[in-house]
C-alpha positions in Angstrom: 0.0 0.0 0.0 2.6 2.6 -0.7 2.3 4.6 -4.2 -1.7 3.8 -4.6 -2.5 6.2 -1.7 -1.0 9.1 -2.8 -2.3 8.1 -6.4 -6.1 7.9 -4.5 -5.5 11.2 -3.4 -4.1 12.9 -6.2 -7.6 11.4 -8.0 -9.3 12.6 -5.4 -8.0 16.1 -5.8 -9.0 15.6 -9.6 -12.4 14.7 -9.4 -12.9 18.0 -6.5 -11.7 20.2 -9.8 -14.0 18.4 -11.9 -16.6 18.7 -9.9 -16.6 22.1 -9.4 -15.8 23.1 -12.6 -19.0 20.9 -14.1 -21.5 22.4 -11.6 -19.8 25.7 -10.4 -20.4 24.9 -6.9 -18.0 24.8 -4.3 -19.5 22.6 -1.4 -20.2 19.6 -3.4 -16.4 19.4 -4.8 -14.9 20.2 -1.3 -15.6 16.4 -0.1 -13.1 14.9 -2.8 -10.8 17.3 -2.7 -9.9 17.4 1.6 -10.2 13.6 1.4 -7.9 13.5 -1.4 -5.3 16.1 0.4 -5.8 13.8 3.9 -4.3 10.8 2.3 -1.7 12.6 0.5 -0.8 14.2 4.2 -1.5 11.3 6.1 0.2 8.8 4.2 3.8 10.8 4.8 3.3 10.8 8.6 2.5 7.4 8.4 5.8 6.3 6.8 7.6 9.1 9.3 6.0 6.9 12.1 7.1 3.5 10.1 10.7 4.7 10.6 11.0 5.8 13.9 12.8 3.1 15.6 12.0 4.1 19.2 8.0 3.4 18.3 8.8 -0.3 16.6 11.2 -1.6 19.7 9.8 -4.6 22.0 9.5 -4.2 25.5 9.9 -6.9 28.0 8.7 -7.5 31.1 11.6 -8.3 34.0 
């Protein structure tokens, strides 16, 4: 699940554009478009988290 996300978003972003350019309203295109921006956003912190070794490390019980 790496590249598709941010490819979901991007069409996301696409189909907010399209959408308000075919109706000329605002509020119905916003939906698409924030969703579309929130995986694009979210999907970096996500692999930030992945990396972060302190997170990822086991602790046992003594």
């Amino acid at each position: 699940m790496g590249r598709e996300i941010i490819f979901v978003g991007i069409a996301g972003i696409i189909i907010g554009i399209a959408i308000y350019w075919k109706t000329g309203e605002w509020i119905p295109a916003l939906v698409p478009t924030i969703i579309g921006i929130a995986l694009i956003l979210f999907y970096k912190e996500e692999d930030k988290l992945e990396q972060r070794k302190d997170i990822n490390t086991k602790k046992t019980k003594k």
